[in-house]
Every structure is written in structure tokens, then in C-alpha cells.
C-alpha positions as CSV (number, residue, x, y, z in Angstrom):
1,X,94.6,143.2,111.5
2,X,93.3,144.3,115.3
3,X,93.6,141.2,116.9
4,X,92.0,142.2,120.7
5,X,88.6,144.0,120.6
6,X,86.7,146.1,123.1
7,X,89.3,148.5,123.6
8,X,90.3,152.3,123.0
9,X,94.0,152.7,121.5
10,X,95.3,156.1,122.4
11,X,98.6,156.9,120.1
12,X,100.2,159.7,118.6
13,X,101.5,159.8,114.7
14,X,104.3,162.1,113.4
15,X,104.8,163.2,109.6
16,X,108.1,164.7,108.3
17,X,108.8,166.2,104.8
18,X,111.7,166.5,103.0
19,X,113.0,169.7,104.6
20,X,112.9,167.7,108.0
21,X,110.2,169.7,109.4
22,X,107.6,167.4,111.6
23,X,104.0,167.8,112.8
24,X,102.3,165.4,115.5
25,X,99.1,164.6,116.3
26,X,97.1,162.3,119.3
27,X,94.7,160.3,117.7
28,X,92.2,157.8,119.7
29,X,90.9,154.4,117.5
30,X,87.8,152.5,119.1
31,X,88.8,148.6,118.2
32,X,85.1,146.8,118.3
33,X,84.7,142.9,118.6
34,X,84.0,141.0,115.7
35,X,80.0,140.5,115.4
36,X,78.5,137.2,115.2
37,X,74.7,136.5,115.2
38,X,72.7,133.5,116.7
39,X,69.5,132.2,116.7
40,X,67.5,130.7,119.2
41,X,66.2,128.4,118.9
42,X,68.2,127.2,115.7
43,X,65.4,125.7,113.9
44,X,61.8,125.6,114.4
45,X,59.4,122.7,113.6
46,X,55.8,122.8,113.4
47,X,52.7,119.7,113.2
48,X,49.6,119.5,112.7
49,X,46.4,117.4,111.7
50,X,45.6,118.1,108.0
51,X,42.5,120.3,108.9
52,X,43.3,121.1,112.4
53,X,44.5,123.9,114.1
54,X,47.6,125.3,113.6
55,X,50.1,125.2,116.0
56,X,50.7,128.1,118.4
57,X,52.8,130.7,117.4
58,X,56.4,130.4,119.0
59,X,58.9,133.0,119.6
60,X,62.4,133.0,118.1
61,X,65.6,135.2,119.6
62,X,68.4,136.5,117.5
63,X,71.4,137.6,119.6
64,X,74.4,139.7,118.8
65,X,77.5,138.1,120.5
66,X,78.8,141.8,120.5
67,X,76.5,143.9,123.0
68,X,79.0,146.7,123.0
69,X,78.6,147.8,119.2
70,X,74.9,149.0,119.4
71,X,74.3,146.5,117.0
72,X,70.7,146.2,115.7
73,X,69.6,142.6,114.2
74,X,66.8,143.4,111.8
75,X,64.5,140.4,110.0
76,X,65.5,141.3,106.1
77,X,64.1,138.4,104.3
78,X,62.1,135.3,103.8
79,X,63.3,133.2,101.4
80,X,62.0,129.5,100.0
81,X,58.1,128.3,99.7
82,X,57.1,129.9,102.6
83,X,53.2,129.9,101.9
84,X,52.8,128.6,105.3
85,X,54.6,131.3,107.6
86,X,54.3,133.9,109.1
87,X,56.9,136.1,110.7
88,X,56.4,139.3,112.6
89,X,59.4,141.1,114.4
90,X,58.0,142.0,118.0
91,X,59.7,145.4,117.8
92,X,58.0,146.2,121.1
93,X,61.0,143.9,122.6
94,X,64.2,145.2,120.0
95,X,67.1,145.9,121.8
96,X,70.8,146.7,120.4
97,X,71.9,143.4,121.4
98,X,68.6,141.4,120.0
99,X,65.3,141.1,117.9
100,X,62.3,138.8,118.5
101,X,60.3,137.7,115.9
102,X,57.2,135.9,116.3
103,X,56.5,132.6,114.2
104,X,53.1,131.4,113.2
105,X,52.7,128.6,111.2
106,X,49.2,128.6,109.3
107,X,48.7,126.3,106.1
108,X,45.2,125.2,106.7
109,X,44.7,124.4,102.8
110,X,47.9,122.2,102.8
111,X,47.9,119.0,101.9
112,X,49.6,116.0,104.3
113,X,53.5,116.4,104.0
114,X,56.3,118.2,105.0
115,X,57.2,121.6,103.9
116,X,60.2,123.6,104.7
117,X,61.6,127.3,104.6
118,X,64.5,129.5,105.4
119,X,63.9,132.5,107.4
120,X,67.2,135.3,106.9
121,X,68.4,137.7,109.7
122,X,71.1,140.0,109.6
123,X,72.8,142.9,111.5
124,X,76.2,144.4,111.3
125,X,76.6,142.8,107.8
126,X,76.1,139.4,109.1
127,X,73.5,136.7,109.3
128,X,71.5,134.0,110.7
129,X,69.8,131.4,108.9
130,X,67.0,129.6,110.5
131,X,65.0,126.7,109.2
132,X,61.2,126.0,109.7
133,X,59.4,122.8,108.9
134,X,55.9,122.6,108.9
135,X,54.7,118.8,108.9
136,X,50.9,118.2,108.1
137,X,49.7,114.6,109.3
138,X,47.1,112.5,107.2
139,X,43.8,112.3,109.1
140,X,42.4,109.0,110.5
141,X,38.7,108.1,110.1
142,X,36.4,109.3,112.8
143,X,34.6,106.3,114.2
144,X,32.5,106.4,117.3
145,X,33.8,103.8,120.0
146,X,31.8,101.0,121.0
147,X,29.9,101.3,124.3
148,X,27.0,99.3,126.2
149,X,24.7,102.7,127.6
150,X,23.9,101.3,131.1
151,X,20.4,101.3,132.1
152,X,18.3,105.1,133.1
153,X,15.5,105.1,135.1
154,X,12.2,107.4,135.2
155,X,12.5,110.3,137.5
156,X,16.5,110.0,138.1
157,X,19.1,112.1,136.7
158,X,20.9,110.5,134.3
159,X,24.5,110.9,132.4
160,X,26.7,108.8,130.5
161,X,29.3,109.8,128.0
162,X,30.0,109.0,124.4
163,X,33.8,108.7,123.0
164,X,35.1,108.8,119.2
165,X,38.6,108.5,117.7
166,X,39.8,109.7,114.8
167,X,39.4,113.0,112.6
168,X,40.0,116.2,114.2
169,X,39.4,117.4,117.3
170,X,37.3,118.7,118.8
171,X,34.1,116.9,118.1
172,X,30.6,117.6,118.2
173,X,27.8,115.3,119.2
174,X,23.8,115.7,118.9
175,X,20.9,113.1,118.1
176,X,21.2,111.7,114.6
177,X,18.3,112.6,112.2
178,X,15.0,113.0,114.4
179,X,15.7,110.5,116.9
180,X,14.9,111.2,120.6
181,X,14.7,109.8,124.3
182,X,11.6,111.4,126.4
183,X,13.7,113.9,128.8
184,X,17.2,112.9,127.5
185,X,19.4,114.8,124.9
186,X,23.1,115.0,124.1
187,X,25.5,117.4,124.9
188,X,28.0,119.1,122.2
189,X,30.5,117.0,124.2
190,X,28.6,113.9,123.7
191,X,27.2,113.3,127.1
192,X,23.6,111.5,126.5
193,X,21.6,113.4,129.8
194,X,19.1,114.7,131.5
195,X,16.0,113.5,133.6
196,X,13.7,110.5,131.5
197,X,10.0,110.8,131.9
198,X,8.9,107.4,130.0
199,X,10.0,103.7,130.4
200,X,10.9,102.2,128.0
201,X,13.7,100.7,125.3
202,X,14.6,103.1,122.9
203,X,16.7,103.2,119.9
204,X,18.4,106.3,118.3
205,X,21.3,107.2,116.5
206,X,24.2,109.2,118.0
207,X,26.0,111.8,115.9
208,X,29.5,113.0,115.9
209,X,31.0,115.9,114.0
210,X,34.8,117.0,113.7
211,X,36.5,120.3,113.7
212,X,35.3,121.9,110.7
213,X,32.3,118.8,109.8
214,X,35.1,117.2,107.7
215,X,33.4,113.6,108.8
216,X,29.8,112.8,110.3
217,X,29.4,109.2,111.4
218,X,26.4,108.3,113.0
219,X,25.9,104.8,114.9
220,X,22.7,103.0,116.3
């Protein structure tokens, strides 16, 4: 069993048969280092809002610890429920030594929870497990936050800013049902302005959306 790798043994071997006569011969034997593979990083975990976004995709590095065997580290298999991921091996960025693969996690129809899978790599006969987790959070009602408008006058600019919690960013904002202000409106972002051209108190209903109109609340 070679015990030091990374060298070239130079030897020669002699036979003899029974009538004594010999023959010899120089012979060369390349002894490579064992090959061990690694991931980095060792596990990935994703989270998200049920509904949301995913999460961007990250970028996982499996490395040979033997550089001088040419060794090529291919992605061979995705085991487990793994619904929820997507791998792509960057080969753009493949060298003997290493292989990138790219890790998205999707799962947009997934209810709150946590799921797991098992990615495999190998190369050289061995291999590299690596775990992803995917957790999907419960969402929160959407409530607009309480406020006290302060006061607009005819002819001025005016801008003041409406907040919400809750549900899944981002949010969207308008005028609820056919409510108005003369010369005001709200921004998408739920910023009541613009220039007013009658006095006046008025009363109208403020609108807010989340990311895919899961929720609508509207409040006076």
C-alpha cells in the first residue's frame, strides 16, 4: 500500500527462469495522492415568506484536495424531495481541481415549514454530500399603521407617507373604492401627494396591497 503520494518511483525489475537466464527492465510508477472532495459551503439554508420571493440564488464550491490528478468533480445526482431546488453546474467556471454549481431555491406553491434535500457530488470515485433546507415562514396579517395625516393647505405642495406591516412585501397603495381629495392622490408607495385646490375636511379610504394581492385592507 503506497504510503507517500505525489511522486514518480523510477525502479528496475529482473525475472529469471529455471535455466538461470535473466531479463531486466526500467519501469517508472506515478504514485497520486489520495482524493478527497469538499464542499463549500457544507450546507445551504434558505427562508422565505410563504408567498414571497425566493431567496437569491447562492453559489456552492466543490474542491478536490488533490489538484495534481486532473481530477474533475461533476454534480451526478439529486436525491430526496427536492421539489424546491434547483441546481445548475456553472461549467463556464469548471476546473480539474473544482466545480461550481449554482443553487436556487424556488417553492413558491409551498406551504409554511421546513423542507430538506441532499444534493450528491462526486469525482475520482468519491463524494460530497451537501444538505439544503428550505424554510417557508407563516405570513402575518397586513394591517395599515395608525397615523394622524397633518393638515394640507390650498395651493402648497403637499406629501405625507402611509406605513403597513404585515403580509408580503412589497406593497401597493391607491385610493380605496372612488374616494378622492381635489389635487391629491397616492403613490404606489403610499405617499398621499400633490398640490390641493379645495379647502376642506375630507374623508377617504386608503388602500394597501401585498406582493401578489394576497391581502387588501383598506382603512378610513
Amino acid at each position: 500500500t503506497p504510503t507517500v503520494g505525489g511522486l514518480v518511483y523510477s525502479f528496475a525489475a529482473q525475472v529469471q527462469d529455471s535455466a538461470r537466464a535473466t531479463a531486466n527492465a526500467y519501469l517508472m510508477i506515478d504514485i497520486v495522492s489520495s482524493t478527497t472532495l469538499s464542499a463549500d459551503p457544507a450546507s445551504v439554508a434558505f427562508e422565505q415568506l410563504f408567498g414571497g420571493l425566493p431567496p437569491s440564488p447562492v453559489t456552492l464550491t466543490v474542491n478536490s484536495a488533490n489538484p495534481s490528478s486532473g481530477v474533475q468533480v461533476v454534480l451526478s445526482s439529486e436525491t430526496g424531495s427536492c421539489a424546491w431546488l434547483n441546481l445548475t453546474t456553472l461549467t463556464s467556471f469548471n476546473t480539474p481541481e473544482s466545480v461550481r454549481a449554482e443553487a436556487d431555491a424556488t417553492g413558491l406553491n409551498l406551504t409554511p415549514g421546513t423542507y430538506t434535500c441532499l444534493a450528491d457530488f462526486t469525482g475520482a470515485g468519491k463524494n460530497v454530500t451537501v444538505p439544503f433546507t428550505l424554510t417557508v415562514q407563516p405570513v402575518s396579517p397586513l394591517i395599515i399603521n395608525d397615523m394622524v395625516l397633518p393638515p394640507a393647505t390650498v395651493g402648497q405642495p403637499y406629501a405625507s407617507t402611509f406605513t403597513a406591516m404585515g403580509g408580503v412585501s412589497p406593497y401597493q397603495w391607491a385610493f380605496g373604492s372612488s374616494t378622492q381629495v381635489p389635487g391629491l392622490y397616492i403613490t404606489l408607495g403610499g405617499v398621499l401627494t400633490g398640490t390641493p385646490v379645495e379647502a376642506g375636511t375630507f374623508t377617504f379610504d386608503a388602500e394597501v396591497r401585498d406582493y401578489g394581492f394576497e391581502q387588501v385592507v383598506k382603512k378610513s
